[in-house]
MILUMDO-986670 format. One record per residue (C-alpha): residue number from 0; residue in three letters; x, y, z. Coordinates in steps of 0.25 Angstrom, whole numbers, always signed. Layout:
<bamars>
<bamar nr="NUM" rest="ala" x="X" y="Y" z="Z"/>
...
</bamars>
This chain:
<bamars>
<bamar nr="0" rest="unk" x="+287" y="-529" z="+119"/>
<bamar nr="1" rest="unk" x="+295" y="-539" z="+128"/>
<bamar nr="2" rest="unk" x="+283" y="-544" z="+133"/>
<bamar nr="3" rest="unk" x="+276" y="-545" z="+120"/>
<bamar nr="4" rest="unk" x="+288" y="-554" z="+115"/>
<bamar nr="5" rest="unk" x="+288" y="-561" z="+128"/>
<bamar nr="6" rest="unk" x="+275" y="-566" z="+127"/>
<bamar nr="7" rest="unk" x="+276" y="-570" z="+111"/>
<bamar nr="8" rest="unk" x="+289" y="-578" z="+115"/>
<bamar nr="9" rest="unk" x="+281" y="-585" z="+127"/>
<bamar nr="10" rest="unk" x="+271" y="-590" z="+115"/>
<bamar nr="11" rest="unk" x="+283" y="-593" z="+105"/>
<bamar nr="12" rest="unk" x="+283" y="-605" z="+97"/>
<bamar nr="13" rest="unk" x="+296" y="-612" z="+93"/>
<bamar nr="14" rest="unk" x="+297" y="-614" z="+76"/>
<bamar nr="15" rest="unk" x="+293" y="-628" z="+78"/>
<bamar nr="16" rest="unk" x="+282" y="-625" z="+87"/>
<bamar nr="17" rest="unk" x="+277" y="-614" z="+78"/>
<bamar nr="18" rest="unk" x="+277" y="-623" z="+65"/>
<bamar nr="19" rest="unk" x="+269" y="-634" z="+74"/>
<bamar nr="20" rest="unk" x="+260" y="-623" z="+77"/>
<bamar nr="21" rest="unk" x="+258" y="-620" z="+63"/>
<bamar nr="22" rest="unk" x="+257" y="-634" z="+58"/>
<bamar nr="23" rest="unk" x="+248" y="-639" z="+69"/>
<bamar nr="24" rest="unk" x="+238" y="-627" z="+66"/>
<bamar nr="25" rest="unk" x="+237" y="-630" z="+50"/>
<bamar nr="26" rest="unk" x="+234" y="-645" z="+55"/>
<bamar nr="27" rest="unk" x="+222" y="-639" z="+64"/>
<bamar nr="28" rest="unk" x="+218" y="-630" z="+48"/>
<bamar nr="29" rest="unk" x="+222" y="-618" z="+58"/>
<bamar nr="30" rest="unk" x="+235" y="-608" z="+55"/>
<bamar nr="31" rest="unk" x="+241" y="-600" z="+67"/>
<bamar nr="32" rest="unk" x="+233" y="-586" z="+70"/>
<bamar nr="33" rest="unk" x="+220" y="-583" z="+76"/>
<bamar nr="34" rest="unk" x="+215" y="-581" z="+60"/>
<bamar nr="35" rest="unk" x="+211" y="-595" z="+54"/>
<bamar nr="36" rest="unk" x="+208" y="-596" z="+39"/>
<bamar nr="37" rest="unk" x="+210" y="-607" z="+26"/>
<bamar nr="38" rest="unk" x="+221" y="-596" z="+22"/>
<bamar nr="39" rest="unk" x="+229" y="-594" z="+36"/>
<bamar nr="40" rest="unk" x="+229" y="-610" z="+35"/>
<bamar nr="41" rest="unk" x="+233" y="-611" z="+21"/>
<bamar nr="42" rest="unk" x="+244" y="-603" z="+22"/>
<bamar nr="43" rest="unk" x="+249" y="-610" z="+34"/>
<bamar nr="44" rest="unk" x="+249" y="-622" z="+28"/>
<bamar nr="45" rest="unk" x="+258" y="-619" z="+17"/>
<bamar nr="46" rest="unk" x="+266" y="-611" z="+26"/>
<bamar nr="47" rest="unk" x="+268" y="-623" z="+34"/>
<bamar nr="48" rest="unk" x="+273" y="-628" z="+23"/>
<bamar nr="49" rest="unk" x="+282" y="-618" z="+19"/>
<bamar nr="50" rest="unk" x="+288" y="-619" z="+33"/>
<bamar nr="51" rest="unk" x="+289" y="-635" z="+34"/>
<bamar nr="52" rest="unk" x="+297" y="-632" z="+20"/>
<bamar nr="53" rest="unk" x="+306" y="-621" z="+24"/>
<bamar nr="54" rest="unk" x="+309" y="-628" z="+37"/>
<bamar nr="55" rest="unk" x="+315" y="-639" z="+29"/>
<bamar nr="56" rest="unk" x="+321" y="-631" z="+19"/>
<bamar nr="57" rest="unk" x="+328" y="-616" z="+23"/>
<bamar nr="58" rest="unk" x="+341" y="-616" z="+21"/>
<bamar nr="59" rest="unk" x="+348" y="-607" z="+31"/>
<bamar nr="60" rest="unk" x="+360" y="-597" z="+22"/>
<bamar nr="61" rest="unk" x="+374" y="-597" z="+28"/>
<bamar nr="62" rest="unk" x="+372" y="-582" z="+30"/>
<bamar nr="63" rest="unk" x="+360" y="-585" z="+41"/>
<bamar nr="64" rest="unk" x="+367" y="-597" z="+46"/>
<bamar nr="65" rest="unk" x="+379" y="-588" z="+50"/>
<bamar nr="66" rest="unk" x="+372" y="-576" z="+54"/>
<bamar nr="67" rest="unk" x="+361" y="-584" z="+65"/>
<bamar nr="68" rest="unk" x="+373" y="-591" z="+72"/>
<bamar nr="69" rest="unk" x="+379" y="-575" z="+74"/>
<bamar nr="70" rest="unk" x="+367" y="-574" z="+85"/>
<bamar nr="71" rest="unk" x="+373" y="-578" z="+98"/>
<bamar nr="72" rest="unk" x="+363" y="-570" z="+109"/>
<bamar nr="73" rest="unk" x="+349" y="-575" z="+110"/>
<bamar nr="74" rest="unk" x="+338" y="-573" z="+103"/>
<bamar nr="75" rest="unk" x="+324" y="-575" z="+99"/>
<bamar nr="76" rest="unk" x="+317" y="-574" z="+86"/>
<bamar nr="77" rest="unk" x="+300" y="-574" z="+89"/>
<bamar nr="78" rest="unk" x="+294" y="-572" z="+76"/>
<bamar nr="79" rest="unk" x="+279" y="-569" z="+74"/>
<bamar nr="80" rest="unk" x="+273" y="-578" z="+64"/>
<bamar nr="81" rest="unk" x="+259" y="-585" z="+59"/>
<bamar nr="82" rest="unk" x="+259" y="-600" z="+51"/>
<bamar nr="83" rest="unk" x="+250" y="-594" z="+41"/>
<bamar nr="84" rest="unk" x="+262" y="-583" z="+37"/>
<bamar nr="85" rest="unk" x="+270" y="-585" z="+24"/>
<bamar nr="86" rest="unk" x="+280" y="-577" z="+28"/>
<bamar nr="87" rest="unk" x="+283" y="-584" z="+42"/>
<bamar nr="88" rest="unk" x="+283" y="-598" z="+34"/>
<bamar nr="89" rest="unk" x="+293" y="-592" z="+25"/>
<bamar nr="90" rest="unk" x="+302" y="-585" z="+36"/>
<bamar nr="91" rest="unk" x="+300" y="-594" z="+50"/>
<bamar nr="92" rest="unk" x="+309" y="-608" z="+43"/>
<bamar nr="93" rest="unk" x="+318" y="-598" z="+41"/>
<bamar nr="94" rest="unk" x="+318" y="-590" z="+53"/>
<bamar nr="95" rest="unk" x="+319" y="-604" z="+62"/>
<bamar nr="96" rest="unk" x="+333" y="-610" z="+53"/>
<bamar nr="97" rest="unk" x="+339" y="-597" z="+56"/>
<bamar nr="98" rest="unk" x="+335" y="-598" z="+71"/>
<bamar nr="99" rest="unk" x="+339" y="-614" z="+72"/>
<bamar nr="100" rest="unk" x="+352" y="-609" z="+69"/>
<bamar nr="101" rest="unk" x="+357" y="-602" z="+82"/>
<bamar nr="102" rest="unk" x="+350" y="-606" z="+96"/>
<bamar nr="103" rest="unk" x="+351" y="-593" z="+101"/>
<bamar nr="104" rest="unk" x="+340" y="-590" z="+91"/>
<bamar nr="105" rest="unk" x="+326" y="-593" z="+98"/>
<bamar nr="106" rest="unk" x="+314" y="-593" z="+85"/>
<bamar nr="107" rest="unk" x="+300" y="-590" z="+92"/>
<bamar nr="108" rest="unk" x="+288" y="-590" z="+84"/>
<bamar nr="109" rest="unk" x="+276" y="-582" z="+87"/>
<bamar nr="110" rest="unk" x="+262" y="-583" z="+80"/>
<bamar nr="111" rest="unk" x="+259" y="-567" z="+77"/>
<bamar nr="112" rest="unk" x="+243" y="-567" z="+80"/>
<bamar nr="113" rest="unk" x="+247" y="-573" z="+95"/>
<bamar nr="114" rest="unk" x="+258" y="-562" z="+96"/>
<bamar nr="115" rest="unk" x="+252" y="-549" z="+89"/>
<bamar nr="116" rest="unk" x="+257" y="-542" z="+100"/>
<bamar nr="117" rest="unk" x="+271" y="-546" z="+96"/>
<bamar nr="118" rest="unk" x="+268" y="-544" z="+82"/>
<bamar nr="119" rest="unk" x="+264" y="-530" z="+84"/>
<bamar nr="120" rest="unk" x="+278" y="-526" z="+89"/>
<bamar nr="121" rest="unk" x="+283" y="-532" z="+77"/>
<bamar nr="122" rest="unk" x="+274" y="-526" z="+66"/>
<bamar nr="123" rest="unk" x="+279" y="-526" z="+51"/>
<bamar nr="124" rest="unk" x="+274" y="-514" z="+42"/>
<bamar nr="125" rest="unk" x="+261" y="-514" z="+55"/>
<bamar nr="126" rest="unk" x="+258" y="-528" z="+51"/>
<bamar nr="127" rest="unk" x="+258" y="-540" z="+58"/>
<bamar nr="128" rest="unk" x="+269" y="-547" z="+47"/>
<bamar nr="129" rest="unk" x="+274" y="-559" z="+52"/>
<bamar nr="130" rest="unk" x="+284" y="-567" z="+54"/>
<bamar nr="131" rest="unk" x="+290" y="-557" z="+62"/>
<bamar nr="132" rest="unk" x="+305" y="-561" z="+69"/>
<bamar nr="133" rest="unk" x="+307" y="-554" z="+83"/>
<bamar nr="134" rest="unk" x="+321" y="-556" z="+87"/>
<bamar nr="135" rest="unk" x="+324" y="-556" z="+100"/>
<bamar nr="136" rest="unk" x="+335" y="-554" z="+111"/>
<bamar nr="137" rest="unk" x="+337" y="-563" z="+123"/>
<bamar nr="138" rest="unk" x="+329" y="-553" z="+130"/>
<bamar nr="139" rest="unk" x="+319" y="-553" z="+120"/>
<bamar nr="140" rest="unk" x="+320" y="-541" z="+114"/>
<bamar nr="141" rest="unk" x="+318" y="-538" z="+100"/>
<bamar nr="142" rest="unk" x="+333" y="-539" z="+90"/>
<bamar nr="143" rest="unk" x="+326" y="-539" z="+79"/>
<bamar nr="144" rest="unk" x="+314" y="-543" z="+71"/>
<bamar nr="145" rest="unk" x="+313" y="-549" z="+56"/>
<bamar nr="146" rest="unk" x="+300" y="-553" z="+47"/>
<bamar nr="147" rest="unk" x="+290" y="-554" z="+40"/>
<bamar nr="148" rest="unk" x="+297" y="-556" z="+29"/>
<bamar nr="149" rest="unk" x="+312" y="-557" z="+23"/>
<bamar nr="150" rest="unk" x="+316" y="-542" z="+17"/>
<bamar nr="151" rest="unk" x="+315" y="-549" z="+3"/>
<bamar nr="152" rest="unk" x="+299" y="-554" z="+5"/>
<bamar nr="153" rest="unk" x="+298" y="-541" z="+13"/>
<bamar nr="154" rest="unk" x="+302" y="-533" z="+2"/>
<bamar nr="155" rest="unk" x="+293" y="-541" z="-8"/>
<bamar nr="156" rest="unk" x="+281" y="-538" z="+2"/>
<bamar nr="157" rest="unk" x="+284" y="-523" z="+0"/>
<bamar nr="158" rest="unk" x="+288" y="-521" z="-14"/>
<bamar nr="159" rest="unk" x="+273" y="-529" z="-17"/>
<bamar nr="160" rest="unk" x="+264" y="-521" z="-7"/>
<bamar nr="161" rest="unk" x="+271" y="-508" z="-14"/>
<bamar nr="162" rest="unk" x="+266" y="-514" z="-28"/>
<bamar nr="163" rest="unk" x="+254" y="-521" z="-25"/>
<bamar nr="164" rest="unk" x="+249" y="-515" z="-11"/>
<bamar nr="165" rest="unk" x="+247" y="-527" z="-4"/>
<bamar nr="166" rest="unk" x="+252" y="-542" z="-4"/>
<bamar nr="167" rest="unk" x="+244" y="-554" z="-13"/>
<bamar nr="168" rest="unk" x="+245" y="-568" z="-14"/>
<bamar nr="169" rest="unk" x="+254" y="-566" z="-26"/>
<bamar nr="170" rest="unk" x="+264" y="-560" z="-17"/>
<bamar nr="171" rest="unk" x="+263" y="-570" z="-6"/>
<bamar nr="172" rest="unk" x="+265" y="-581" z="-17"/>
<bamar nr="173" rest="unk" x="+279" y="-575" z="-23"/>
<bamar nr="174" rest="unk" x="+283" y="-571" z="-7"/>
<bamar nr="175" rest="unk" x="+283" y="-585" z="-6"/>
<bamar nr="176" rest="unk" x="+291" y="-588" z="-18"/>
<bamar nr="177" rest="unk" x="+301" y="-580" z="-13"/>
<bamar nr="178" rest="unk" x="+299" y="-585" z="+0"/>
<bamar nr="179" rest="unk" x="+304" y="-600" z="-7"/>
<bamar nr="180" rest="unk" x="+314" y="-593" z="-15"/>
<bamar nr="181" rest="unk" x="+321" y="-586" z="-5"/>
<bamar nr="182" rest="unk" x="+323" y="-597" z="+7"/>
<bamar nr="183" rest="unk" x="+324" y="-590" z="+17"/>
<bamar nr="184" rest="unk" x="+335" y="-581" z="+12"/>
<bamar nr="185" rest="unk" x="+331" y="-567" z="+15"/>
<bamar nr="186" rest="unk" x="+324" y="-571" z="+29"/>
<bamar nr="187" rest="unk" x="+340" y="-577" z="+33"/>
<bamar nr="188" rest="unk" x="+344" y="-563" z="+28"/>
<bamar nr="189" rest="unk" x="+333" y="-556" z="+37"/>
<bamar nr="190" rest="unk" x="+336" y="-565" z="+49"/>
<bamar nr="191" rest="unk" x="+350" y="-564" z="+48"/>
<bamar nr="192" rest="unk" x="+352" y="-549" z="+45"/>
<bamar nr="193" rest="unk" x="+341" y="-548" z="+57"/>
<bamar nr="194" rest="unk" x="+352" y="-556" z="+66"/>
<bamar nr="195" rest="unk" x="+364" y="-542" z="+62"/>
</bamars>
C-alpha cells in the first residue's frame, strides 16, 4: 500500500494545479479521464463553474476554523477526484479553505482513472466513488480517510436507492440543491470530526 500512495503522491497535483488542469481540458472540448463524451464535458463545465463560484464564496464556520488550527503534526490530504464529478466540485473548495488554514496540512489531488490502483484500496460500497480523502501521516500512512459525500448527502443517496433502487437525474438535480443550500456545512463537520 506504501508504494501505491508513494507513486499517486509523485503524480499529485496541487489545488490550483488541478483546477488548471481542469480548465485547460474544457478549452481543448476534453474533461479529465480516458472516457471523452458531450456529457463528461458538460458536466465539467458546469462544475467549473460551480468550483470558480464556491472558491469565491465558502465561508469557513468558527467551529472548522478552531478545530483545523488544533493539527500540529504533519499531514497530507491526497484526495481522488475527476473534473467531471459533481460531488468533487461540491466538496474540493471546501476541502482546500479548511486545508489553507493550517501549513501543516499538505492538499494533494489525484485524478481516480490515473490512480485505480489507489482508488481500489479506497473503495466505497465496491465502488469507485469519488472524491475520496486519504489522510496521511508524515510517514505517509493512512490516519483516516473521508468522502464521497458529507453524511447528510450520503444519507440521502441511501434512503433514494432503498425507495427507488437506483439514482436519476431528479436526485442529482435536488443533491444539488442541497449542495447550495448547505455551503459546505456538513463537509466542515465531516472534516473536522475526521481531525478528533
Amino acid at each position: 500500500m506504501k508504494k501505491i500512495i508513494q507513486n499517486s503522491l509523485e503524480k499529485a497535483f496541487s489545488y490550483s494545479e488541478y483546477r488548471d488542469l481542469v480548465s485547460d481540458l474544457i478549452a481543448q472540448g476534453k474533461s479529465t479521464g480516458p472516457n471523452q463524451s458531450d456529457d463528461l464535458l458538460n458536466y465539467s463545465k458546469l462544475n467549473d463553474k460551480r468550483m470558480k463560484r464556491l472558491d469565491k464564496t465558502v465561508k469557513l464556520t468558527e467551529e472548522t476554523l478552531a478545530k483545523i488550527k488544533d493539527v500540529k503534526e504533519p499531514q497530507t490530504w491526497l484526495v481522488l477526484t475527476e473534473g467531471w464529478c459533481g460531488d468533487a466540485a461540491q466538496n474540493l473548495p471546501v476541502i482546500n479553505k479548511i486545508a489553507e488554514e493550517n501549513p501543516n496540512i499538505n492538499l494533494k489531488l489525484v485524478l481516480r482513472d490515473e490512480n485505480l490502483e489507489l482508488m481500489d484500496e479506497f473503495l466505497t460500497n465496491g465502488g469507485r466513488s469519488i472524491p475520496k480523502l486519504i489522510a496521511l501521516n508524515k510517514e505517509n500512512e493512512v490516519i483516516n480517510t473521508w468522502g464521497p459525500r458529507p453524511t447528510i448527502a450520503t444519507k440521502m443517496v441511501v434512503d433514494y436507492k432503498e425507495k427507488h433502487g437506483s439514482l436519476d437525474a431528479d436526485f442529482k438535480t435536488d443533491l444539488q440543491v442541497w449542495y447550495n443550500k448547505n455551503k459546505g456545512e456538513n463537509t466542515q463537520e465531516d472534516i473536522v470530526s475526521m481531525l478528533q
